[in-house]
C-alpha positions as CSV (number, residue, x, y, z in Angstrom):
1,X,-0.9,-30.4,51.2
2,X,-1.0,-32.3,48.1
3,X,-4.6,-31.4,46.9
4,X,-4.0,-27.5,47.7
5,X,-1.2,-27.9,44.8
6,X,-2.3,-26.2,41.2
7,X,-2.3,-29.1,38.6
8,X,-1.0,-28.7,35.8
9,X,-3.0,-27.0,32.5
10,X,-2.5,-30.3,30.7
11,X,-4.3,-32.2,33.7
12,X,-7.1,-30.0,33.1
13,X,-7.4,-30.2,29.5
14,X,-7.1,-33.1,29.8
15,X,-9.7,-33.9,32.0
16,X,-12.3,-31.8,31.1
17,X,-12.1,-33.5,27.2
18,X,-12.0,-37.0,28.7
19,X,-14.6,-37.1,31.7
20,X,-16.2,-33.4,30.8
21,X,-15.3,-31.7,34.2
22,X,-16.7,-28.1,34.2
23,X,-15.0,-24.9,33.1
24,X,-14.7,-22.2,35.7
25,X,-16.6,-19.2,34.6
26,X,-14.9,-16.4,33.9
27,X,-14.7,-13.3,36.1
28,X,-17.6,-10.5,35.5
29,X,-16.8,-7.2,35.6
30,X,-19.4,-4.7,35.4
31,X,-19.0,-1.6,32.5
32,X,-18.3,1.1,33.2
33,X,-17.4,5.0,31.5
34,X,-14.4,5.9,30.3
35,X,-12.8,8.9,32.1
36,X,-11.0,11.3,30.1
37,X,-8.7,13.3,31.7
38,X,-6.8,16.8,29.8
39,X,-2.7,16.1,30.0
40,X,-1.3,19.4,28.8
41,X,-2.2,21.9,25.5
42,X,0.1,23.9,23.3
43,X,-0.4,26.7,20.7
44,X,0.3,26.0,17.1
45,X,2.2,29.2,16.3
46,X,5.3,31.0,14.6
47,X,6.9,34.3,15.4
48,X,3.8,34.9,17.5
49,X,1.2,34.3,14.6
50,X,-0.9,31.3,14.8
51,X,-1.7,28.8,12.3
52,X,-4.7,26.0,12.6
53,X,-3.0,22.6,12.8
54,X,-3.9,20.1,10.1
55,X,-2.4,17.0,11.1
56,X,-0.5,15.3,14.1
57,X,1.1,12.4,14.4
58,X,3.2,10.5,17.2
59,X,6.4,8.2,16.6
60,X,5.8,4.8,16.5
61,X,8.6,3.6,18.4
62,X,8.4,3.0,22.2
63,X,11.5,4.6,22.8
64,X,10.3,7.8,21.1
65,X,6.4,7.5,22.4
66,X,6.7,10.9,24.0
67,X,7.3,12.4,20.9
68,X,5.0,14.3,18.5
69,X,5.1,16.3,15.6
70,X,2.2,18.9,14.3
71,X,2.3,20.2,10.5
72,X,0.1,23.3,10.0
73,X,-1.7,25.5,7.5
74,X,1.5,27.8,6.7
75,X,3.6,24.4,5.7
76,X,5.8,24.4,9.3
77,X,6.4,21.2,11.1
78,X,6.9,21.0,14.5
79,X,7.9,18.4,17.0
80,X,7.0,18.2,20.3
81,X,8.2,16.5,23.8
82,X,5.0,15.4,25.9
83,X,7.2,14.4,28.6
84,X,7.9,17.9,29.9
85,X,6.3,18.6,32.9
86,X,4.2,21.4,32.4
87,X,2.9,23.8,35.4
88,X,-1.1,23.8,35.4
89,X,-0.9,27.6,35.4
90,X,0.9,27.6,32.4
91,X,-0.7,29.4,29.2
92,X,-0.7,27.2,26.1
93,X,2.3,29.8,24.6
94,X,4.0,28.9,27.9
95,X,3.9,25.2,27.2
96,X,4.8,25.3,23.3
97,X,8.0,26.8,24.6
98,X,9.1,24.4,27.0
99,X,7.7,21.6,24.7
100,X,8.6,21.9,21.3
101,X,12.1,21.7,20.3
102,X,12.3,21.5,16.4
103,X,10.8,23.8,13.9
104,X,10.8,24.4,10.1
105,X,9.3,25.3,7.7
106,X,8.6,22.2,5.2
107,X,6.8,23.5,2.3
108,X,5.1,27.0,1.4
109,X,1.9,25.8,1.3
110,X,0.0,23.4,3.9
111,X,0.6,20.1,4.7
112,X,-2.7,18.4,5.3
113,X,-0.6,15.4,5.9
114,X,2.5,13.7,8.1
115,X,3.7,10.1,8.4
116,X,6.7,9.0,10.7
117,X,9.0,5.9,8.9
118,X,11.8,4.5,9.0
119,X,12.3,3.9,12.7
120,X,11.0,7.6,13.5
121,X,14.4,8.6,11.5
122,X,12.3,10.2,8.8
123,X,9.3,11.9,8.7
124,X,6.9,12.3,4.9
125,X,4.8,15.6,4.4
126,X,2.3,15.8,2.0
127,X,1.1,19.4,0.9
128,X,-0.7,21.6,-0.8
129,X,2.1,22.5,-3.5
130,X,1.3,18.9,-5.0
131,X,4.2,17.5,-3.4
132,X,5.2,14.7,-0.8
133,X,9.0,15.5,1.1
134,X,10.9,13.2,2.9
135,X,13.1,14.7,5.4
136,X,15.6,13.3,8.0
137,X,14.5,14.5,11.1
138,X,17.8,14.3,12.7
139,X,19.9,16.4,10.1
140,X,16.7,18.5,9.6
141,X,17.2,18.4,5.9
142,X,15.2,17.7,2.7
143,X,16.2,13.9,1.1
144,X,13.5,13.2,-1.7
145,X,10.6,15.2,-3.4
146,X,8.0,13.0,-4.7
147,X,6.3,14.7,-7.7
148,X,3.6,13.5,-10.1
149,X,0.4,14.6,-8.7
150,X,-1.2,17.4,-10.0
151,X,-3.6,18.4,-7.4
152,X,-3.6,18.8,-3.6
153,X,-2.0,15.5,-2.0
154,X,-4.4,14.7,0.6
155,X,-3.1,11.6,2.4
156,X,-0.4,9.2,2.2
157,X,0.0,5.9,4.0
158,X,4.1,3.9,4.7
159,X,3.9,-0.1,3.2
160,X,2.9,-1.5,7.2
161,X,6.9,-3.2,6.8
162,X,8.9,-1.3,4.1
163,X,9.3,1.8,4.5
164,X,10.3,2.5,1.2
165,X,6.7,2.2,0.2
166,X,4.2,4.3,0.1
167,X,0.6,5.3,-1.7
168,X,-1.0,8.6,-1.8
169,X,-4.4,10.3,-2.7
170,X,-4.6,13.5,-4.3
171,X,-7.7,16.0,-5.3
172,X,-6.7,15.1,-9.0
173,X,-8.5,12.0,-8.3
174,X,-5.4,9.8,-8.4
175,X,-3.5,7.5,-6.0
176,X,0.0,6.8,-7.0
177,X,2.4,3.9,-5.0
178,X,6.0,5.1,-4.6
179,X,9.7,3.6,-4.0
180,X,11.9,6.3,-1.6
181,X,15.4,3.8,-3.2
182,X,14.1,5.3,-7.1
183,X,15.7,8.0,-7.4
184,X,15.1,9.9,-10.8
185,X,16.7,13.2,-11.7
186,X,18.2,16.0,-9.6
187,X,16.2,19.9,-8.6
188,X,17.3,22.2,-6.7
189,X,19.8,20.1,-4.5
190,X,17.0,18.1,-3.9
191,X,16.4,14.4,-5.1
192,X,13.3,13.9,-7.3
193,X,11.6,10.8,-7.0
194,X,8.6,9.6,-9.7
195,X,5.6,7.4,-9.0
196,X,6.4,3.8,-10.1
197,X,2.3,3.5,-10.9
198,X,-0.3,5.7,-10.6
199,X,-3.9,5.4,-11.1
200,X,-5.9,7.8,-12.5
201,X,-10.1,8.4,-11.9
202,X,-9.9,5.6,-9.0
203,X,-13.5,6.7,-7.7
204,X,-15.0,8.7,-11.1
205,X,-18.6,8.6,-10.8
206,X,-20.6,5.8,-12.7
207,X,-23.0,8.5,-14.0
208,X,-20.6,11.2,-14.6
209,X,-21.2,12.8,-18.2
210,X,-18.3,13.5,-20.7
211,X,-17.7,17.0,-21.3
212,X,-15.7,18.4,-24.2
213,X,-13.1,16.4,-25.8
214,X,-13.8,13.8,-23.9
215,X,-12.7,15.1,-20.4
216,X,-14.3,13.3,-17.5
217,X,-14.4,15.0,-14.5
218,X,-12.8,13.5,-11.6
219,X,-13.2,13.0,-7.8
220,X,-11.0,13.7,-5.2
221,X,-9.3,10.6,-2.9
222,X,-9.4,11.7,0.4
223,X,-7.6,8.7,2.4
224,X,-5.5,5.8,1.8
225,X,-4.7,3.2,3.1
226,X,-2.2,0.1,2.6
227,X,-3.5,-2.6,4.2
228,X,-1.6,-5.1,6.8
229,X,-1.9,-7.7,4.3
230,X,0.9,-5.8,2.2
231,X,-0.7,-6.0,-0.7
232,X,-3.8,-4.3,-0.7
233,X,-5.0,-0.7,-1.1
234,X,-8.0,0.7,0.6
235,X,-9.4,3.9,-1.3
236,X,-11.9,6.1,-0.7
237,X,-13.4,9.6,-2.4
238,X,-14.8,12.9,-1.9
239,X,-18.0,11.6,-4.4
240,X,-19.7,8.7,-2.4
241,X,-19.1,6.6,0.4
242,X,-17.6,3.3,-1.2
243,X,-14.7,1.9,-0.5
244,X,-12.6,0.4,-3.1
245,X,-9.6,-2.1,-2.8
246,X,-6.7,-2.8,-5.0
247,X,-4.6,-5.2,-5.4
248,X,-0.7,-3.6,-5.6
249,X,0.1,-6.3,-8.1
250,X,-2.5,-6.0,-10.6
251,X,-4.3,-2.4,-10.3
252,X,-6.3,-2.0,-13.8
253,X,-9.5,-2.7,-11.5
254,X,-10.7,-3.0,-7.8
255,X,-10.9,-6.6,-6.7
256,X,-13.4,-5.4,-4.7
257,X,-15.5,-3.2,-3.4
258,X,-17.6,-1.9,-0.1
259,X,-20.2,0.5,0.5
260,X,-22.8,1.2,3.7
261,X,-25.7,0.9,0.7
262,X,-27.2,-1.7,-0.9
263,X,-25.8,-0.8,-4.2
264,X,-22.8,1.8,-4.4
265,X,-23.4,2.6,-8.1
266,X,-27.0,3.8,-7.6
267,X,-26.1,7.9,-7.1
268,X,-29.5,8.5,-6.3
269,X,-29.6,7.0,-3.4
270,X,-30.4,9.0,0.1
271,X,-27.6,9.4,2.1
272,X,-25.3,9.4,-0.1
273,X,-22.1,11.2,1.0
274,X,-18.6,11.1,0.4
275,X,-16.2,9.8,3.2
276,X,-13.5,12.2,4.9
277,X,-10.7,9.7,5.9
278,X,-10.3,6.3,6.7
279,X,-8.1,4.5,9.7
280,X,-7.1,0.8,10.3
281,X,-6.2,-1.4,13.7
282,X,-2.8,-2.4,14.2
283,X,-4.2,-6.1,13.3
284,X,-5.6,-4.7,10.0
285,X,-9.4,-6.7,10.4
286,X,-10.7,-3.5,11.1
287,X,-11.2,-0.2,8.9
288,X,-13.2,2.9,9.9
289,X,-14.3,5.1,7.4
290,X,-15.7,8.6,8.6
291,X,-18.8,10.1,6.6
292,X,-20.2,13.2,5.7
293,X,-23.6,12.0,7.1
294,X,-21.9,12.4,11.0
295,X,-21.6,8.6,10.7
296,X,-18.8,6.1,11.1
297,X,-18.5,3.1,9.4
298,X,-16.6,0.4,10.9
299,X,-15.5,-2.4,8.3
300,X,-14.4,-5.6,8.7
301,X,-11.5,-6.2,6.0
302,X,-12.1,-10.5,5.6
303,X,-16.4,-9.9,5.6
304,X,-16.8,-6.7,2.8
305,X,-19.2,-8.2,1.4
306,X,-21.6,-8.1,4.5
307,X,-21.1,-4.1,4.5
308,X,-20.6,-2.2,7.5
309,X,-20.6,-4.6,11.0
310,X,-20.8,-1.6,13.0
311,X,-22.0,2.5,13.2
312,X,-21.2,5.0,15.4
313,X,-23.0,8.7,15.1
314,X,-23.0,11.7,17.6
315,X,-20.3,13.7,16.1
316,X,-20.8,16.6,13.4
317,X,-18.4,16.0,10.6
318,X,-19.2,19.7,8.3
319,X,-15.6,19.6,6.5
320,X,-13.7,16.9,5.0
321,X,-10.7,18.0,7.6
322,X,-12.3,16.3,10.7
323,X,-10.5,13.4,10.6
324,X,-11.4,9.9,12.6
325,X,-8.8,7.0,14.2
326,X,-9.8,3.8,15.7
327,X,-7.1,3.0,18.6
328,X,-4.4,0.2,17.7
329,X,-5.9,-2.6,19.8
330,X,-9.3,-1.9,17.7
331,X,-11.0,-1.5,21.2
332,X,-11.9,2.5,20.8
333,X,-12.8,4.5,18.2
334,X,-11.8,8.3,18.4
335,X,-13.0,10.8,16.0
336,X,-12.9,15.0,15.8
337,X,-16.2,17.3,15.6
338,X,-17.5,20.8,13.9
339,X,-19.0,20.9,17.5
340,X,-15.4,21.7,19.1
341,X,-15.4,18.5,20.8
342,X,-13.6,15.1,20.4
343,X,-15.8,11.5,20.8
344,X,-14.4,8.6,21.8
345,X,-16.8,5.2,21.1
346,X,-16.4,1.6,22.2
347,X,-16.3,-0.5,19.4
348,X,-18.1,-3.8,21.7
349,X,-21.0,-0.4,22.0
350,X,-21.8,1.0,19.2
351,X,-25.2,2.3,20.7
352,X,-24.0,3.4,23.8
353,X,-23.6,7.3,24.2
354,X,-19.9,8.5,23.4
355,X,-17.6,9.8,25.8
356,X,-16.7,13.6,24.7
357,X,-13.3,15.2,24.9
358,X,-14.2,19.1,26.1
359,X,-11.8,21.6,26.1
360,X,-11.3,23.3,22.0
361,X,-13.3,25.9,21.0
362,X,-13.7,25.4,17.4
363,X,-13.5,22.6,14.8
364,X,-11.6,19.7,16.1
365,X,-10.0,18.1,13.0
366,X,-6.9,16.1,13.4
367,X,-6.6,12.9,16.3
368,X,-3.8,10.4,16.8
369,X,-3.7,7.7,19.2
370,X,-0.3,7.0,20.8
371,X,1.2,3.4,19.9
372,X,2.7,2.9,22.7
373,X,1.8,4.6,25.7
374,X,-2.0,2.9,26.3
375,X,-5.3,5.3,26.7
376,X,-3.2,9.0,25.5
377,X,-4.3,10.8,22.4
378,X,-3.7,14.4,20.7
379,X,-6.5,16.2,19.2
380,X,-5.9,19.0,17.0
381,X,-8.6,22.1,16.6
382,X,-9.0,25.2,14.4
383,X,-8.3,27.1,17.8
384,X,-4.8,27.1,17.3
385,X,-4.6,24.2,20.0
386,X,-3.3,20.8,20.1
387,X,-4.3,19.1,23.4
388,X,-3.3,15.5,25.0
389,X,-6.0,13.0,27.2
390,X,-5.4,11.1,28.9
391,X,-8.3,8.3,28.3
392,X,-9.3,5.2,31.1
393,X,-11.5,2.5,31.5
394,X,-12.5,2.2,35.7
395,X,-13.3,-1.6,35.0
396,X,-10.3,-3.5,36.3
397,X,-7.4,-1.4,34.7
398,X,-4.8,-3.7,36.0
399,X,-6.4,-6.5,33.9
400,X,-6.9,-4.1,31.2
401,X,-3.4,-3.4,30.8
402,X,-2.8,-6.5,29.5
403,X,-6.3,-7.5,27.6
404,X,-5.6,-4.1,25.6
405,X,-2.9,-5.6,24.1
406,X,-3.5,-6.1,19.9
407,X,-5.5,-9.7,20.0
408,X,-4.1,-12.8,17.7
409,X,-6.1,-15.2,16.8
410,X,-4.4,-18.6,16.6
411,X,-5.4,-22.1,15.3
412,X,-5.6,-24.8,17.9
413,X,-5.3,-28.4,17.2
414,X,-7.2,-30.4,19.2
415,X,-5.4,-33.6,20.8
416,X,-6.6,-37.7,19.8
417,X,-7.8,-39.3,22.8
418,X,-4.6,-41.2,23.0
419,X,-1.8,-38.3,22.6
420,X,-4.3,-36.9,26.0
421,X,-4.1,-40.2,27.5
422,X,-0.2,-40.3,27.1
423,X,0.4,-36.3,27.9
424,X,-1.8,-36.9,31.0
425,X,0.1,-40.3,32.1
426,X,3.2,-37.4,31.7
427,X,1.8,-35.5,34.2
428,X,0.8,-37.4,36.3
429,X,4.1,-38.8,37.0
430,X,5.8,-35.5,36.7
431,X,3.7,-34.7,39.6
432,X,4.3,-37.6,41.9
433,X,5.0,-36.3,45.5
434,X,8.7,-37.8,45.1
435,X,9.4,-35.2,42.2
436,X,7.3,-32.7,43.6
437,X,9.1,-32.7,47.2
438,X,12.4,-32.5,44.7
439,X,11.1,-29.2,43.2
440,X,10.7,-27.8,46.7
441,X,14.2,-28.8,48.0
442,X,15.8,-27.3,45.2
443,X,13.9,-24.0,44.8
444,X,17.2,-22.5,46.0
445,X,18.9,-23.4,43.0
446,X,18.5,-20.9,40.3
447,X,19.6,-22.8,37.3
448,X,17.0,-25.6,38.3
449,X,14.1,-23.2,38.0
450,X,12.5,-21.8,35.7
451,X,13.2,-18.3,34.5
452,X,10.3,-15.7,34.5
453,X,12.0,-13.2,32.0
454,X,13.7,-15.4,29.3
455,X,15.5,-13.9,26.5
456,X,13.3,-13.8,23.2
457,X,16.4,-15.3,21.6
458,X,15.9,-18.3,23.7
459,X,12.0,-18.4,23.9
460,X,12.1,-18.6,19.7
461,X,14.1,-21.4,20.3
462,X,12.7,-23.6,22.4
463,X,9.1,-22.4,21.1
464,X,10.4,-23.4,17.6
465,X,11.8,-26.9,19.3
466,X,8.8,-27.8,20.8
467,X,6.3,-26.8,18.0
468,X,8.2,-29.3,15.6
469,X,8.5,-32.0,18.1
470,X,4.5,-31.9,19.0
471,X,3.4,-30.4,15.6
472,X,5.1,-32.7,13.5
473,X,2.0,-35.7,13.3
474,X,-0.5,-32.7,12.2
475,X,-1.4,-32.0,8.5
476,X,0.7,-30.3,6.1
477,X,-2.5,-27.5,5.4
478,X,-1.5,-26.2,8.7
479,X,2.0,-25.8,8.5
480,X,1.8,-23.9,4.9
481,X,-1.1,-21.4,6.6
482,X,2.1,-20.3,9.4
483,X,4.8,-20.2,6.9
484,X,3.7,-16.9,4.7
485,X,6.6,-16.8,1.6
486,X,8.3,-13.1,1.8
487,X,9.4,-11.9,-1.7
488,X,13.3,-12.0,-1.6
489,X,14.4,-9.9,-4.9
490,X,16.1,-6.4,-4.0
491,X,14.4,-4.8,-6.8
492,X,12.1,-2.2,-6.2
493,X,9.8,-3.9,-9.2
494,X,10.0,-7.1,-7.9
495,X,8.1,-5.9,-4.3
496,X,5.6,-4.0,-6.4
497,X,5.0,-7.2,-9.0
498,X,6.7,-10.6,-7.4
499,X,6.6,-13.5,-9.4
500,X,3.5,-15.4,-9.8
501,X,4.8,-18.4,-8.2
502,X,4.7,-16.4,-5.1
503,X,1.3,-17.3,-3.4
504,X,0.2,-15.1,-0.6
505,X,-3.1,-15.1,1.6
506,X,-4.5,-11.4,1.3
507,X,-8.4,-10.2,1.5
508,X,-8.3,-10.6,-2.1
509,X,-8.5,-15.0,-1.1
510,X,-11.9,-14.0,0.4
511,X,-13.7,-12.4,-2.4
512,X,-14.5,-14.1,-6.1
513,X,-12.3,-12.1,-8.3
514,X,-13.9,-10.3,-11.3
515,X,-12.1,-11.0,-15.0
């Protein structure tokens, strides 16, 4: 009875270092297609007129995953409840009743872009009357105008942990960082807010010539992004297909810079397009940026220099409103299509044929992945339509519900030959068949056994314990790489420039800085 008994992971480790036992292969599960399955559709309309939807967007809370809102060509936001259960006779009018229970009208022009914050409390429109709003979503009223651009504001992207902060690209060819707690000067009832920076020509073209007085003529940003890092800025333009990235402390220059081509200056270059909107993984090591050459680049944020890892084509991207979102666990890349379909790639194949999503009957522009419930994703189309799949990998999806889970990558210290020989001298008398027929006799005993579903409280304890007790022999290198120093100072300037003796570990450590 004693040899059927599972020995402990330390045995094994242990073990396999010292006498170099075998590791026992892993499982193989053959691929297989993703299945994509249609959910539900409503209609995008007002006073029976519809509008084409130009953005959607879940709520990033678990508690609020169900929950969706849609901004639209004629400025209304609406928000919708997914969790409705919808008859599969119903029309899509039939289901916008029953599913949508807030509507207004948030600016009189469009709003090309939406962005939930603050818990899911607030919700940030950027439109077409050169203006971003914040409104509280559960008083249904107007806190803060953010005004400075002078051109269309085409995207807009929350700081990933304050939500205070934010960046936005505009036509003018300008992306300008804001601070919600700045509040300037008074309009309307309605709280202006001004940019705290702004940067002006961020992606003018090297080869551009000056017109009169002097006037260059500037590119439109189509997407930003701030980066995981909380720190960095990830631009892009309607001009060409580079990528540049700024550092939120110091923004007279790029630090750096990405580009599918050899060299992004060279205009002349085949294939040179401008990109239509970029998207990040919840983990931030991977960026996607979508092309006007039907191609999508995929980007890893800590290798720039090596260009584009990855590629994915099949889709028709005409307009620069077809928008494309890799999934939070960076496993999936979902993207709309001039063709009135929605493609869904595997990011371990980028070769492989893509998995459509049939069902609009125009232009599919806007797509969202839900961050909580696993696999369901809205896709937005010029038919007056927003639609939810429902999307599933066959292989194994018990296993997959947990391997979709965002990945971490953490650093393991590897053991001296005598801490092995002293933690496996531990086990071995920890499992002596005197304490072992112990641990039977009292498996009544709840307070003697472990507990599966320990607190968090108590697990960040006794995780916390334990890492100091075993940890506390390794070098100081590794300690300072797990402590990352968060700026203290409650001033709005102080987030946007901390001190210099603050030392962080951004993309920016991975590149040699320019002068």
């Amino acid at each position: 009875m004693e040899s059927s008994r599972s020995r402990s992971v330390f045995v094994d480790i242990g073990l396999r270092e010292l006498n170099g036992f075998r590791v026992r292969k892993r499982p193989f599960f053959p691929d297989s297609e993703l299945t994509c399955r249609e959910l539900t559709g409503v209609s995008v309309e007002h006073d029976g007129i519809r509008t084409p939807p130009l953005a959607v967007s879940f709520c990033k809370t678990s508690r609020n995953s169900q929950l969706f809102a849609v901004s639209d060509e004629d400025g209304h936001v609406s928000l919708f409840n997914s969790s409705k259960k919808f008859a599969s006779s119903a029309t899509h009018q039939e289901n916008t009743e029953k599913a949508r229970f807030r509507d207004w009208i948030a600016h009189y022009n469009a709003v090309f872009d939406i962005s939930w914050i603050k818990g899911d409390s607030c919700l940030l429109t950027a439109s077409g009357d050169q203006t971003i709003k914040v409104w509280d979503v559960e008083e249904n009223k107007c806190t803060g105008v953010l005004i400075g651009h002078t051109g269309t504001v085409k995207s807009m992207c929350p700081h990933p942990t304050n939500s205070d902060l934010l960046v936005s690209g505009s036509r003018d060819g300008c992306f300008a960082l804001w601070d919600l707690r700045c509040k300037s000067s008074s309009y309307k009832q309605e709280l202006c807010i001004n940019s705290t920076d702004m940067v002006k020509g961020a992606h003018l073209s090297p080869l551009s010539k000056r017109i009169r007085r002097r006037k260059a003529a500037s590119s439109s940003i189509t997407s930003v992004l701030y980066l995981k890092d909380e720190i960095t800025i990830a631009t892009a333009g309607a001009l060409d297909s580079a990528l540049k990235f700024w550092d939120t402390r110091k923004l007279k220059v790029p630090f750096a810079q990405a580009s599918p081509q050899s060299d992004p200056t060279n205009t002349k270059e085949k294939g040179l397009h401008g990109i239509v909107s970029l998207s990040q993984d919840s983990s931030g090591t991977l960026l996607t940026a979508s092309c006007k050459d039907n191609r999508i680049n995929l980007y890893d944020t800590l290798q720039l220099d090596k260009g584009p890892v990855k590629s994915f084509s099949g889709c028709r991207i005409d307009s620069f409103f077809v928008r494309t979102m890799i999934s939070p666990d960076g496993e999936y890349v979902l993207s709309g299509s001039s063709d009135g379909n929605a493609y869904i790639w595997q990011v371990n194949k980028p070769h492989a044929d893509p998995t459509l999503l049939k069902g609009h009957d125009f232009e599919v522009t806007a797509v969202d992945w839900s961050p909580s419930e696993i696999g369901k994703v809205a896709t937005a189309s010029d038919d007056f339509t927003v639609r939810l799949w429902n999307i599933e990998n066959n292989r194994c999806s018990n296993a997959n519900s947990t391997a979709s889970a965002p990945r971490v990558k953490r650093r393991v210290t590897a053991l001296s030959d005598s801490e092995a020989k002293e933690i496996l001298e531990m086990n071995r008398e920890a499992e002596s068949p005197q304490q072992h027929s112990l641990l039977l006799s009292s498996s009544d005993d709840k307070q003697s056994m472990p507990i599966i579903g320990t607190p968090e409280s108590k697990k960040k304890k006794t995780s916390s314990s334990s890492s100091l007790s075993s940890l506390s022999s390794s070098s100081e290198e590794d300690t300072i790489c797990e402590r990352t120093p968060e700026t203290t100072f409650n001033s709005p300037s102080s987030v946007l420039n901390p001190p210099s003796s603050v030392k962080r570990r951004t993309i920016r450590d991975y590149f040699l800085v320019t002068p």
